[in-house]
Backbone as XML, in Angstrom:
<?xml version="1.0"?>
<chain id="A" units="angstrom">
  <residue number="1" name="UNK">
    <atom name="N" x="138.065" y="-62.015" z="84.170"/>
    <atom name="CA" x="139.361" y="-61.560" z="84.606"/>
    <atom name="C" x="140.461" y="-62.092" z="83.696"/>
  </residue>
  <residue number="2" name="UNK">
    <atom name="N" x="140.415" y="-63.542" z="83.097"/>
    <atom name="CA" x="141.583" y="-64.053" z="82.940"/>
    <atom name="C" x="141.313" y="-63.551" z="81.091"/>
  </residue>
  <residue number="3" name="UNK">
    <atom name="N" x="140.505" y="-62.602" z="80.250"/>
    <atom name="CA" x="140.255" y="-62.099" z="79.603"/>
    <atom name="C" x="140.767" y="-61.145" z="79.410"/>
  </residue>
  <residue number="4" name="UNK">
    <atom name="N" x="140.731" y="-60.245" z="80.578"/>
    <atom name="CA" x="141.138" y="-58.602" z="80.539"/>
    <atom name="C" x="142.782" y="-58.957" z="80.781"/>
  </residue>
  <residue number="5" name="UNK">
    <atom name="N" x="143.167" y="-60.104" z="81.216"/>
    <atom name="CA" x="145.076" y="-60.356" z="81.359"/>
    <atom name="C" x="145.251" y="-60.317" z="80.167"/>
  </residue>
  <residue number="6" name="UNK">
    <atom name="N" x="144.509" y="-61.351" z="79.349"/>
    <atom name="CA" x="144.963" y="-62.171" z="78.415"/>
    <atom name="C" x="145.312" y="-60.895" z="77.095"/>
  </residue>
  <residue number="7" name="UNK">
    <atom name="N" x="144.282" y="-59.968" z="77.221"/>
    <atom name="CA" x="143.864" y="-58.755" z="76.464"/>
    <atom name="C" x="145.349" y="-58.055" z="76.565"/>
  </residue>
  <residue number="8" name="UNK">
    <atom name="N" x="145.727" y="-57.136" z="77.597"/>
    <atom name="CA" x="146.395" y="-56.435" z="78.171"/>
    <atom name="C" x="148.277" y="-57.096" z="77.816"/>
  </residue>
  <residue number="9" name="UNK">
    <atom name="N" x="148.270" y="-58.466" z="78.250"/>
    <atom name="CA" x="149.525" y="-58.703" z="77.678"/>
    <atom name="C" x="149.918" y="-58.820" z="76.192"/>
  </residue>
  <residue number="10" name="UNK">
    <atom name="N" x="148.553" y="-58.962" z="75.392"/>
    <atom name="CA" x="148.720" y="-59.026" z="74.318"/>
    <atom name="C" x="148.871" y="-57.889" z="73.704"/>
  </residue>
  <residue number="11" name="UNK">
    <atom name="N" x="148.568" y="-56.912" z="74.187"/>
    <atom name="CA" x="148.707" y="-55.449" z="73.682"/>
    <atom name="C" x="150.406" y="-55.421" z="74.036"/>
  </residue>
  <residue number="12" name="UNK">
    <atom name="N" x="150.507" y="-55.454" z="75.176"/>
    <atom name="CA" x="152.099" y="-54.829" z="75.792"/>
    <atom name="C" x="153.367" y="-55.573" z="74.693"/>
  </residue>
  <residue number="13" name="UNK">
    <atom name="N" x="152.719" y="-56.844" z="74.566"/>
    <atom name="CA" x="153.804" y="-57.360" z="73.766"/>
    <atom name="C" x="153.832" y="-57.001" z="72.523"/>
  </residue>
  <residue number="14" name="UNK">
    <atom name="N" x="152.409" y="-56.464" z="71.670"/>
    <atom name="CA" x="152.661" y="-56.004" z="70.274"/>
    <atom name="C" x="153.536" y="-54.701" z="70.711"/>
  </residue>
  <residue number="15" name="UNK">
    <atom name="N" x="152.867" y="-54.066" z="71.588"/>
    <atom name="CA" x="153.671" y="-52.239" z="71.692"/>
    <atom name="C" x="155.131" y="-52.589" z="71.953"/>
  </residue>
  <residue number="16" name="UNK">
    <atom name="N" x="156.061" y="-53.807" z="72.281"/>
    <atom name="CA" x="156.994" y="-53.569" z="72.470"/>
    <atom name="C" x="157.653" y="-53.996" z="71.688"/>
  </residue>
  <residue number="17" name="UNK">
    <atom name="N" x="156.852" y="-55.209" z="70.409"/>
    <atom name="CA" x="157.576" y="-55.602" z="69.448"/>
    <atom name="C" x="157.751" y="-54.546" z="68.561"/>
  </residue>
  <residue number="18" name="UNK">
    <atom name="N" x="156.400" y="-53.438" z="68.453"/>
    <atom name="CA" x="156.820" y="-52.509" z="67.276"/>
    <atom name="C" x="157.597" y="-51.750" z="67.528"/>
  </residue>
  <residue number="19" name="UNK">
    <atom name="N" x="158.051" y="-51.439" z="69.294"/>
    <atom name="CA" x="158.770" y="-50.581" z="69.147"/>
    <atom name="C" x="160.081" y="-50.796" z="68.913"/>
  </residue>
  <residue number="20" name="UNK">
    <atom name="N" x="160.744" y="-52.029" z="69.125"/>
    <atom name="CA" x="161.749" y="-52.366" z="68.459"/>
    <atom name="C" x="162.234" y="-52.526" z="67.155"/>
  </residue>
  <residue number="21" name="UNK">
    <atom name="N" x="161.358" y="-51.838" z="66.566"/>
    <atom name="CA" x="161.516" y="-51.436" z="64.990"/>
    <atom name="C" x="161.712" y="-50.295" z="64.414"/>
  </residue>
  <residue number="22" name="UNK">
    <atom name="N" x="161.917" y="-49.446" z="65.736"/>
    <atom name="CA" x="162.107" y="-47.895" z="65.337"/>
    <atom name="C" x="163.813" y="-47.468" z="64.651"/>
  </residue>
  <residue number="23" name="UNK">
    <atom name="N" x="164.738" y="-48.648" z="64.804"/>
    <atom name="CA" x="165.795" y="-48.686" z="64.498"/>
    <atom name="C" x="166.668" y="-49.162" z="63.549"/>
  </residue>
  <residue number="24" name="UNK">
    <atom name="N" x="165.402" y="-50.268" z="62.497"/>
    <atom name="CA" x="165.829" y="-50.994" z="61.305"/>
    <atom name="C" x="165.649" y="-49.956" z="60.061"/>
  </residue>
  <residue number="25" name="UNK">
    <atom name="N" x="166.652" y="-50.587" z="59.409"/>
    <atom name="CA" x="166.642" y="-50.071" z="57.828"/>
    <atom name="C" x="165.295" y="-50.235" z="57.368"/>
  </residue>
  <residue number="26" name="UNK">
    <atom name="N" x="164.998" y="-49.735" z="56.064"/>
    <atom name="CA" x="164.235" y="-49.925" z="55.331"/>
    <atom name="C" x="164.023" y="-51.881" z="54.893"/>
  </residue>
  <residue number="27" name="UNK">
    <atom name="N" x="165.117" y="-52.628" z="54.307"/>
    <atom name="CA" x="165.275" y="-53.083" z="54.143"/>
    <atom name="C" x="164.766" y="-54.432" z="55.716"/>
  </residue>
  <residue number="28" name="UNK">
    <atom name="N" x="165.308" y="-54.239" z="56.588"/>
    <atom name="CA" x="164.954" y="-55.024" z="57.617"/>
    <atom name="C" x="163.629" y="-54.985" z="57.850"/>
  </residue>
  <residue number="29" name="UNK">
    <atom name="N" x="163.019" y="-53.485" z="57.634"/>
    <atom name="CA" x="161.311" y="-53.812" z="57.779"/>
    <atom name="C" x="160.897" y="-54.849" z="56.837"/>
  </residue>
  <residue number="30" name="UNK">
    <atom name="N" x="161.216" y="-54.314" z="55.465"/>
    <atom name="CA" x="160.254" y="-55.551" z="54.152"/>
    <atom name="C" x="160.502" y="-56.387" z="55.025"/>
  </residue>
  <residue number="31" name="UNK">
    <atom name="N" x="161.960" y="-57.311" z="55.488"/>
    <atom name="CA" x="162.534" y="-58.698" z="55.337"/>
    <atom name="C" x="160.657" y="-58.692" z="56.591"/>
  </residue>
  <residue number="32" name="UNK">
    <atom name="N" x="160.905" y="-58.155" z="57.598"/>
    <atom name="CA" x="160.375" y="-58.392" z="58.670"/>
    <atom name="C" x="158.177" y="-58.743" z="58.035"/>
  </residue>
  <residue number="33" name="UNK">
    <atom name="N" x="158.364" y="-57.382" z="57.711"/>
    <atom name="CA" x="157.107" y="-57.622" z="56.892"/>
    <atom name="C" x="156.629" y="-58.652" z="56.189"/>
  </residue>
  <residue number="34" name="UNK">
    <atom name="N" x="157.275" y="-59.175" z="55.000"/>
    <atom name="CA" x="157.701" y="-60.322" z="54.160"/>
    <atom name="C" x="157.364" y="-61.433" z="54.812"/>
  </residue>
  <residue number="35" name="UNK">
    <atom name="N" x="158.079" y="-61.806" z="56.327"/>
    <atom name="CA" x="157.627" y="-62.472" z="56.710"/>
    <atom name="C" x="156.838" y="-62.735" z="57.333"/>
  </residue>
  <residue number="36" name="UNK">
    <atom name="N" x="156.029" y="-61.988" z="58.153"/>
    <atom name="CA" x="154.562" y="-61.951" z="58.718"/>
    <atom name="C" x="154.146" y="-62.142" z="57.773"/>
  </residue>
  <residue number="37" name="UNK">
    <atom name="N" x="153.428" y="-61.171" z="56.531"/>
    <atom name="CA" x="152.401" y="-61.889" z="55.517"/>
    <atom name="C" x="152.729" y="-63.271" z="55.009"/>
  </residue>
  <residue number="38" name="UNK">
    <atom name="N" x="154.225" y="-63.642" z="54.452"/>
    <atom name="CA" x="153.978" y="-64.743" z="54.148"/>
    <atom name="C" x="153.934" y="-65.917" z="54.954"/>
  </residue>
  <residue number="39" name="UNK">
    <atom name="N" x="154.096" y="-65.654" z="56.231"/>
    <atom name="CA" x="153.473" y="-66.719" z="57.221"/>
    <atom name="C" x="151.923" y="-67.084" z="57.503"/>
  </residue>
  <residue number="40" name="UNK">
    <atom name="N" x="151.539" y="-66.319" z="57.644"/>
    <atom name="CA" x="150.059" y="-65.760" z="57.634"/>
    <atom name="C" x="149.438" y="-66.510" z="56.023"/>
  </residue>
  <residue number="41" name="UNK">
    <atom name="N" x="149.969" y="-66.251" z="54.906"/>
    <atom name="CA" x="149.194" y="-66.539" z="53.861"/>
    <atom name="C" x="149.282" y="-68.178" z="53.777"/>
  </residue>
  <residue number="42" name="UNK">
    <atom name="N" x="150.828" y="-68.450" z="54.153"/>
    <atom name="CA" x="150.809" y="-69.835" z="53.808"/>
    <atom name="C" x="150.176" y="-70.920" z="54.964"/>
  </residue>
  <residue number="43" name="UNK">
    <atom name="N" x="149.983" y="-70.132" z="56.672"/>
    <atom name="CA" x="149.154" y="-70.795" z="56.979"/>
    <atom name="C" x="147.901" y="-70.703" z="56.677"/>
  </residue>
  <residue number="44" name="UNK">
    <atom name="N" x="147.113" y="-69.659" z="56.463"/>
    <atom name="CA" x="145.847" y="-70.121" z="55.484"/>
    <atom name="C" x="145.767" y="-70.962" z="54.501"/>
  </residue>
  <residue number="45" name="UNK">
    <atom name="N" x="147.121" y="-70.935" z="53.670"/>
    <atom name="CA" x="147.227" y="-72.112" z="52.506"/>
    <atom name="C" x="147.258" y="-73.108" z="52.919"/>
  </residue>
  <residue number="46" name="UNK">
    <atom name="N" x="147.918" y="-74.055" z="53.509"/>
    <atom name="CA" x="148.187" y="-74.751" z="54.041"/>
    <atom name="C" x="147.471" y="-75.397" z="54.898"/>
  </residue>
  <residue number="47" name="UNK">
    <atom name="N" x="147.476" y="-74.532" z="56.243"/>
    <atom name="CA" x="147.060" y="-74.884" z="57.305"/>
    <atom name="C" x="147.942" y="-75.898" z="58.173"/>
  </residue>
  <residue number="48" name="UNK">
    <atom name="N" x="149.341" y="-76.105" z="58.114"/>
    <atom name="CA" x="150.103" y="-76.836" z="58.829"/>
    <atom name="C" x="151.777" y="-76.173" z="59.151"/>
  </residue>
  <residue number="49" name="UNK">
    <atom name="N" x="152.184" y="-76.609" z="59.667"/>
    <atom name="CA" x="153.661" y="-75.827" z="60.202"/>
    <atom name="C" x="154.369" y="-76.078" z="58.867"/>
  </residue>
  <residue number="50" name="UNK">
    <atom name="N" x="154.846" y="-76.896" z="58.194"/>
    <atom name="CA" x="155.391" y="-76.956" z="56.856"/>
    <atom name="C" x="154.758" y="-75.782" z="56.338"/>
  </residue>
  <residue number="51" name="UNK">
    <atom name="N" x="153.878" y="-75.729" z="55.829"/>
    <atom name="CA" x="153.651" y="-74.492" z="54.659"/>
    <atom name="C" x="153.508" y="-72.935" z="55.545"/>
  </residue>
  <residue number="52" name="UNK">
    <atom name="N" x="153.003" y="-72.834" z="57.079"/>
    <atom name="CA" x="153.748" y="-71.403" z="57.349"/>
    <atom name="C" x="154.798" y="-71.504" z="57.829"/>
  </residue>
  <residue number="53" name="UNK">
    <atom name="N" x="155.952" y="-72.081" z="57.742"/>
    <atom name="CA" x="157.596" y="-71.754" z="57.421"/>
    <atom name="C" x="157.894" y="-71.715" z="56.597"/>
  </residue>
  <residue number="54" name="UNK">
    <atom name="N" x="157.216" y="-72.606" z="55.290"/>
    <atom name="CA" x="157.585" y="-72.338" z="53.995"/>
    <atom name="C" x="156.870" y="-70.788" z="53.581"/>
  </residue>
  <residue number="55" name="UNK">
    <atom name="N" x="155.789" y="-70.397" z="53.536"/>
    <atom name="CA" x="155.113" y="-69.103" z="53.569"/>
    <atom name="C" x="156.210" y="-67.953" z="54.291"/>
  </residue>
  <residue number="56" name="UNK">
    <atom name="N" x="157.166" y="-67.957" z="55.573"/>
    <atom name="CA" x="157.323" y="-67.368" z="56.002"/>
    <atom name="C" x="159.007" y="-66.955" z="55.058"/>
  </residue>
  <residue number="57" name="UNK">
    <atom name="N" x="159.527" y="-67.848" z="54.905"/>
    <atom name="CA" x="160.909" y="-68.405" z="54.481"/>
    <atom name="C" x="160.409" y="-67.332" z="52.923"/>
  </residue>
  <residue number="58" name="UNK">
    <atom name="N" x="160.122" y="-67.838" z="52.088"/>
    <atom name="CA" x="159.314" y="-66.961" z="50.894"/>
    <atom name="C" x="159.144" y="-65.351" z="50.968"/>
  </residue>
  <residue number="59" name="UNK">
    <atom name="N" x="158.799" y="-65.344" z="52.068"/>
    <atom name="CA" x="157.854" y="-64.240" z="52.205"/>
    <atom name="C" x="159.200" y="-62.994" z="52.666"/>
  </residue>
  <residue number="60" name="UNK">
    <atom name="N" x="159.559" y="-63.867" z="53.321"/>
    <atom name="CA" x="161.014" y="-62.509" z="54.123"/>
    <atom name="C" x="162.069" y="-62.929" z="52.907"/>
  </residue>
  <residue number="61" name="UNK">
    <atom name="N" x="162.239" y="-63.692" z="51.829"/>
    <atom name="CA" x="163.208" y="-63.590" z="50.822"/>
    <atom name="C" x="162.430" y="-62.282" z="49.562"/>
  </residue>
  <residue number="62" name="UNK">
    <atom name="N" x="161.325" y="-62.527" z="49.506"/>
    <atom name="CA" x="160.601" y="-61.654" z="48.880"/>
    <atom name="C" x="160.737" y="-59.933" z="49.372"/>
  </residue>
  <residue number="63" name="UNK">
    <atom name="N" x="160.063" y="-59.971" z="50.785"/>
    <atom name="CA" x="160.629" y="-58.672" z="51.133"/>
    <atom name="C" x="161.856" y="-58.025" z="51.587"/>
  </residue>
  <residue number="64" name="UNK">
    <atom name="N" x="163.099" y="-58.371" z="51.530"/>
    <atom name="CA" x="164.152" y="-58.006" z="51.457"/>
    <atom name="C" x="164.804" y="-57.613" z="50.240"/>
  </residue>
  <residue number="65" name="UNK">
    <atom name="N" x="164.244" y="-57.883" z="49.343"/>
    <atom name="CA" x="164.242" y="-57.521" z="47.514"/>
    <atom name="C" x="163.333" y="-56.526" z="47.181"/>
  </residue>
  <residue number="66" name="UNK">
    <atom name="N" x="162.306" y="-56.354" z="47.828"/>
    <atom name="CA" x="162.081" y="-55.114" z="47.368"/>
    <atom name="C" x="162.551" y="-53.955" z="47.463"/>
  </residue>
  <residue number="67" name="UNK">
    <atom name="N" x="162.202" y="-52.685" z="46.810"/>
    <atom name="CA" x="163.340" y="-51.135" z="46.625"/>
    <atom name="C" x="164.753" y="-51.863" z="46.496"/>
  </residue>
  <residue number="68" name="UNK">
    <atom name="N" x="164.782" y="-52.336" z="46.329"/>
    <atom name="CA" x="166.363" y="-52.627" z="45.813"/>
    <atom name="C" x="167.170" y="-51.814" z="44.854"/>
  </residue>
</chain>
């Protein structure tokens, strides 16, 4: 049971984070993008809160520069 919750809220909350993205620029997606991957990469790098904020910080300066 506490599986099929755990499942179910985790869905509702991605469907409602993406849908709050139906309204950003181009530009706000990269930043947004940017920073998921580079959070994600630098905690694999890493593996500690320093390097995915630093990963993340990077990552959304990176994607806000792109199509520029």
């Amino acid at each position: 049971m506490k599986s099929t919750t755990v499942k179910l809220f985790s869905l509702l909350t991605v469907a409602a984070a993406l849908s709050a993205c139906g309204h950003m620029t181009t530009t706000q997606r990269n930043t947004a993008a940017g920073v998921v991957i580079g959070g994600a990469a630098g905690h694999m790098i890493g593996g500690d809160t320093g390097s995915t904020l630093g990963g993340a910080a990077l990552g959304g300066v990176i994607g806000s520069q792109i199509n520029r």
